[in-house]
C-alpha positions in Angstrom: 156.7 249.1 64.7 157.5 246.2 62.9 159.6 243.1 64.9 162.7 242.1 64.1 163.4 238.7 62.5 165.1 236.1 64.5 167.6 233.7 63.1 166.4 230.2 63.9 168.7 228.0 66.1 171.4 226.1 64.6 171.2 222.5 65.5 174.0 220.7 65.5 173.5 217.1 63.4 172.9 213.6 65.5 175.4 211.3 65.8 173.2 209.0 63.1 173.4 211.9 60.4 177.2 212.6 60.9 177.9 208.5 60.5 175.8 207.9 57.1 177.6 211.5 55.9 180.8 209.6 56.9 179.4 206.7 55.3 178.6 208.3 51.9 181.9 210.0 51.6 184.6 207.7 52.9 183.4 204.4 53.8 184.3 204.0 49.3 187.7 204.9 49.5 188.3 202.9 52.6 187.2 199.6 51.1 189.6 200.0 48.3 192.1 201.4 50.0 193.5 197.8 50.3 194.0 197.3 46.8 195.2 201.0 46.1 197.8 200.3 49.0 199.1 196.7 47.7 198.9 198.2 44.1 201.2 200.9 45.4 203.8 198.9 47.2 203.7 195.3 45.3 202.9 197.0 41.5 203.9 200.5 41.2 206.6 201.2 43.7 209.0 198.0 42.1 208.1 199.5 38.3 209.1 203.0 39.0 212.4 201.8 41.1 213.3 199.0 38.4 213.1 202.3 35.8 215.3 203.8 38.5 217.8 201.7 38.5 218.1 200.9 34.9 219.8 204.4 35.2 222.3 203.7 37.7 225.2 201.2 38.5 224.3 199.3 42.0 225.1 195.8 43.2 222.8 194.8 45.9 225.0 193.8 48.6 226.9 197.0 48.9 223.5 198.8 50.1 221.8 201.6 48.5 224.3 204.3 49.4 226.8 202.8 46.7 224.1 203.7 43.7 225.8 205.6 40.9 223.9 207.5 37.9 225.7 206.1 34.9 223.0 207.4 32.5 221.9 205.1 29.3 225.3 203.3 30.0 223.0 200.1 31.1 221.4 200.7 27.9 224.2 200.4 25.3 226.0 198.0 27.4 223.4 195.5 26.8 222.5 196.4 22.9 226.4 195.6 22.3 226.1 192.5 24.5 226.4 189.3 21.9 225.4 186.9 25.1 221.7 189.4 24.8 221.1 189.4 21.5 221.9 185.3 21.4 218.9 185.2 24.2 216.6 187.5 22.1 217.1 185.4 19.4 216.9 181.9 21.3 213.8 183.9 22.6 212.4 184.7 19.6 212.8 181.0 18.0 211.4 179.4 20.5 208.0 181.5 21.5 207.0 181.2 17.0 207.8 177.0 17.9 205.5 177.2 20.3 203.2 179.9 19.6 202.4 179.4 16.0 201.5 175.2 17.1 199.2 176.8 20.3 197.0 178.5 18.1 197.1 176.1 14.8 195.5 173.5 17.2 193.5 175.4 19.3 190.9 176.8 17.0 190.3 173.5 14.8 189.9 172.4 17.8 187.5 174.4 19.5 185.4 174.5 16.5 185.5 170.4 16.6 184.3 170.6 20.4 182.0 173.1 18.8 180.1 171.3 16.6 180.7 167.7 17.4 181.3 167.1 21.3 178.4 169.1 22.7 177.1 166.9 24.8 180.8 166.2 27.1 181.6 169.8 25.9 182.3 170.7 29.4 184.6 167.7 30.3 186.9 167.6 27.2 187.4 171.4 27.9 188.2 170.9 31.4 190.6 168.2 30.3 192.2 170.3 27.9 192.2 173.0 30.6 194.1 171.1 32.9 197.5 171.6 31.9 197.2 175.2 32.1 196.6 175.1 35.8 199.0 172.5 36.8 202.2 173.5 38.2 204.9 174.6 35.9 207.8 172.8 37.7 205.0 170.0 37.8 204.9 169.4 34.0 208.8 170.6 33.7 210.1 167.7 35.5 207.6 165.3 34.2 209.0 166.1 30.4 212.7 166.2 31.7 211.7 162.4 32.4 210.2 161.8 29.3 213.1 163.4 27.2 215.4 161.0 28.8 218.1 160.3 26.7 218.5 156.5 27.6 214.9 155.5 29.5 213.1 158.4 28.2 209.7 157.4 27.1 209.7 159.7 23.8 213.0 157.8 22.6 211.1 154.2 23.7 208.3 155.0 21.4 210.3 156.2 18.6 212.4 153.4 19.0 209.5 150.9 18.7 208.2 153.4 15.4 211.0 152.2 13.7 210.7 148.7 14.1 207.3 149.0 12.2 207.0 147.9 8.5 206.8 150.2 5.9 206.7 153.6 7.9 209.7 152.8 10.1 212.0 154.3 7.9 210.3 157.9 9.1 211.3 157.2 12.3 215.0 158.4 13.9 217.0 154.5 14.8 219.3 156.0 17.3 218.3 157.6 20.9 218.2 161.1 20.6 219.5 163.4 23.0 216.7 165.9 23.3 218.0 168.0 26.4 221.7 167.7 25.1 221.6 168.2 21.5 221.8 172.2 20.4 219.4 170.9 16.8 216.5 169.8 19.3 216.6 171.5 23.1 214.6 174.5 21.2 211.7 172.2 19.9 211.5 170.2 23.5 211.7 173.7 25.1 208.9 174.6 23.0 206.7 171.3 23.1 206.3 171.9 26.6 205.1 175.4 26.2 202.9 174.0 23.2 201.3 170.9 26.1 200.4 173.8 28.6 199.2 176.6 26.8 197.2 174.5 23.9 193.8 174.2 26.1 193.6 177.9 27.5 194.0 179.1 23.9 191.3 176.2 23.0 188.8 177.7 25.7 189.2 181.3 24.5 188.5 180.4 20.8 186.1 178.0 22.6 184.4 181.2 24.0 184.4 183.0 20.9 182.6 180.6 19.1 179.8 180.1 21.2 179.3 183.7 20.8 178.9 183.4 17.1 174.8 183.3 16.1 174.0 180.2 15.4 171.6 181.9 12.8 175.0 182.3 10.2 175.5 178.4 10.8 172.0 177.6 9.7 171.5 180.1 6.8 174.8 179.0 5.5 173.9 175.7 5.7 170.7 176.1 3.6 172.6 177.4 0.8 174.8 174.2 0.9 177.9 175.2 2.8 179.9 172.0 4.7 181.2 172.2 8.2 184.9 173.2 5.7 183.3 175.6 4.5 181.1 177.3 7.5 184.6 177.1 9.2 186.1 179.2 6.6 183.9 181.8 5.7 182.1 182.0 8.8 184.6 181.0 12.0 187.6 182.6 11.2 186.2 186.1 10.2 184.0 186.6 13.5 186.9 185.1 15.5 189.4 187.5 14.8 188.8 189.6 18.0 189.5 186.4 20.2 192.7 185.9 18.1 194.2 189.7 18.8 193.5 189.0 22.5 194.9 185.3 22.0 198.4 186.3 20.4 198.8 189.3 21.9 199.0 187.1 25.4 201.2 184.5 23.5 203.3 187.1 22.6 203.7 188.5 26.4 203.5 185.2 27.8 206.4 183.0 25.6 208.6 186.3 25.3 208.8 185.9 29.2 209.8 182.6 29.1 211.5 181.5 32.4 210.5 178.3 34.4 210.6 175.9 31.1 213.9 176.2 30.2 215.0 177.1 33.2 214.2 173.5 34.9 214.5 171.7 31.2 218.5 173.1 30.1 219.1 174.1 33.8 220.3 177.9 34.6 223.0 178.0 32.3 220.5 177.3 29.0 222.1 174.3 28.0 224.2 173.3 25.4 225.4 176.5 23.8 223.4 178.4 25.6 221.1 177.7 23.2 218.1 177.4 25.4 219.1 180.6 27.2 215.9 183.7 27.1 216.0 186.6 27.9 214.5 186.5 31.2 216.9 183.7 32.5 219.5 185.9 31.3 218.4 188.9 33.1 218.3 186.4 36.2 222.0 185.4 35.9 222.8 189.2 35.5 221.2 189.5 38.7 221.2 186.7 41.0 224.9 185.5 39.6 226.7 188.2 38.6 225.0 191.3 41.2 224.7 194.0 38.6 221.4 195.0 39.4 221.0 197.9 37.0 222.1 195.9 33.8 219.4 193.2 34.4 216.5 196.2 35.0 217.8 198.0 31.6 217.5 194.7 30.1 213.7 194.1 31.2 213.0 197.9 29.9 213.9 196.2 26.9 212.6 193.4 27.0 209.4 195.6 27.5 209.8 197.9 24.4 210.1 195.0 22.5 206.8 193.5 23.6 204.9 196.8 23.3 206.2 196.9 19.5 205.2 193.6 19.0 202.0 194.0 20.4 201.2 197.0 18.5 201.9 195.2 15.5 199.6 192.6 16.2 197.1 195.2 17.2 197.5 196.9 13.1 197.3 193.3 12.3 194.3 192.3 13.9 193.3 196.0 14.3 190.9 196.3 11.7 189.0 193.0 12.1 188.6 193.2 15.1 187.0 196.7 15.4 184.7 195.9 12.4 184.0 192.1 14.7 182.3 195.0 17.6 179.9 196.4 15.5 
């Protein structure tokens, strides 16, 4: 008669098995867990409730039991809003003053500290850099001093410009009122964007330079190409990637233009309200008047605009840039 077969003995696992199990499984989702929470609370939660309220009528200090649904009233209220569309275009005029400048300097540039400053590469950049991590009020205040309209230091120099022979004549005689003069709040807006930004945008073309084989340089150089020239055919082609990723953060950044004017033409926008963006705006909706929805509907806006401007620059750039990968 043949035995029977007997099912071995289950052993339970030791203590050391079950904790590298534990380990293997969990142990990765707790260590992010911390960004996943603050992403959820600090980043998620206040885009999905701003999109909530842009929907409803709601002033803050009446609690959250006096929320209405009012639909895409937020919407239209703000499209037929002259006081928007003069901030949209204030806005608009003043990111292309100061955009268009950040860029026109910044490659030349980094192709000069390219080629010619090699050896101090490293501390021109770094000076360059500077700016961009300074404090914005910092640099605000600074060039509220030096657009003084009696002791300002601009007006001094341009003062003692026009004393000079021959070339004088170029030079305005009287003080100008930069921060009180609708013709020129714009441009000082926008020179201060221009003074901060100009050396980030110098190390990213910076970066995509030194990425460029230096092989192209050479060979087009034995065939008699200048520095002009290598710039030209050479530069600019390969450096198209950098400048999609460039504009498209110009375009973000100066279209959310807030602590420059803001501290420059004060929270009003200054004469005419001519210094007024959209973001301060959407701040006195809030903060002044208390009609919370109104000033979310107008950031949803704000953000469509930005993704339709980016996408442009993305069919722009679109092409270059995906043949610059290859």
């Amino acid at each position: 008669m043949q035995a029977s077969a007997t099912a071995p003995p289950r052993t339970r696992p030791s203590l050391g098995t079950r904790w590298e199990f534990f380990q293997r499984r969990y142990a990765p989702y707790i260590f992010i867990s911390p960004f996943v929470i603050l992403f959820l609370v600090f980043g998620l939660f206040p885009l999905l409730f701003s999109l909530y309220l842009s929907f409803h009528q709601w002033q803050p200090a009446a609690g959250l039991g006096s929320m209405k649904f009012i639909g895409w009233r937020n919407f239209s209220d703000n499209l037929t809003d002259p006081t928007f569309w003069q901030s949209l275009r204030n806005t608009g005029i003043i990111a292309l003053e100061s955009g268009v400048p950040q860029h026109l300097i910044a490659i030349p540039l980094a192709f000069a500290i390219h080629t010619s400053l090699k050896r101090v590469q490293g501390l021109v950049t770094a000076l360059y850099f500077l700016p961009y991590i300074t404090s914005v009020v910092a640099i605000s205040i600074i060039f509220v001093t030096l657009f003084s309209w009696q002791y300002g230091v601009i007006n001094v120099a341009l003062n003692a410009l026009h004393q000079l022979p021959l070339i004088g004549g170029l030079f305005p005689a009287e003080k100008i009122n930069w921060l009180g003069n609708r013709d020129f709040i714009q441009p000082a807006v926008a020179s201060v964007v221009v003074w901060k930004y100009v050396g980030w945008n110098t190390v990213l073309y910076l970066s995509g330079i030194q990425a460029i084989p230096a092989d192209l340089y050479e060979a087009a150089s034995v065939d008699g190409a200048n520095r002009g020239q290598s710039f030209r055919f050479i530069t600019l082609p390969l450096l198209r990637p950098i400048m999609f990723v460039a504009i498209t953060l110009t375009l973000i950044g100066n279209l959310q233009l807030f602590e420059e004017p803001f501290i420059l033409a004060g929270d009003s926008g200054g004469i005419g309200n001519r210094a007024l963006t959209t973001v301060m705006y959407m701040f006195r909706t809030y903060h002044f008047y208390g009609v919370a929805g109104l000033a979310a509907a107008m950031s949803w806006l704000l953000f469509i605009l930005i993704g339709a401007l980016t996408l442009v620059n993305n069919r722009v750039f679109g092409e270059s840039r995906l043949s610059g990968s290859d």
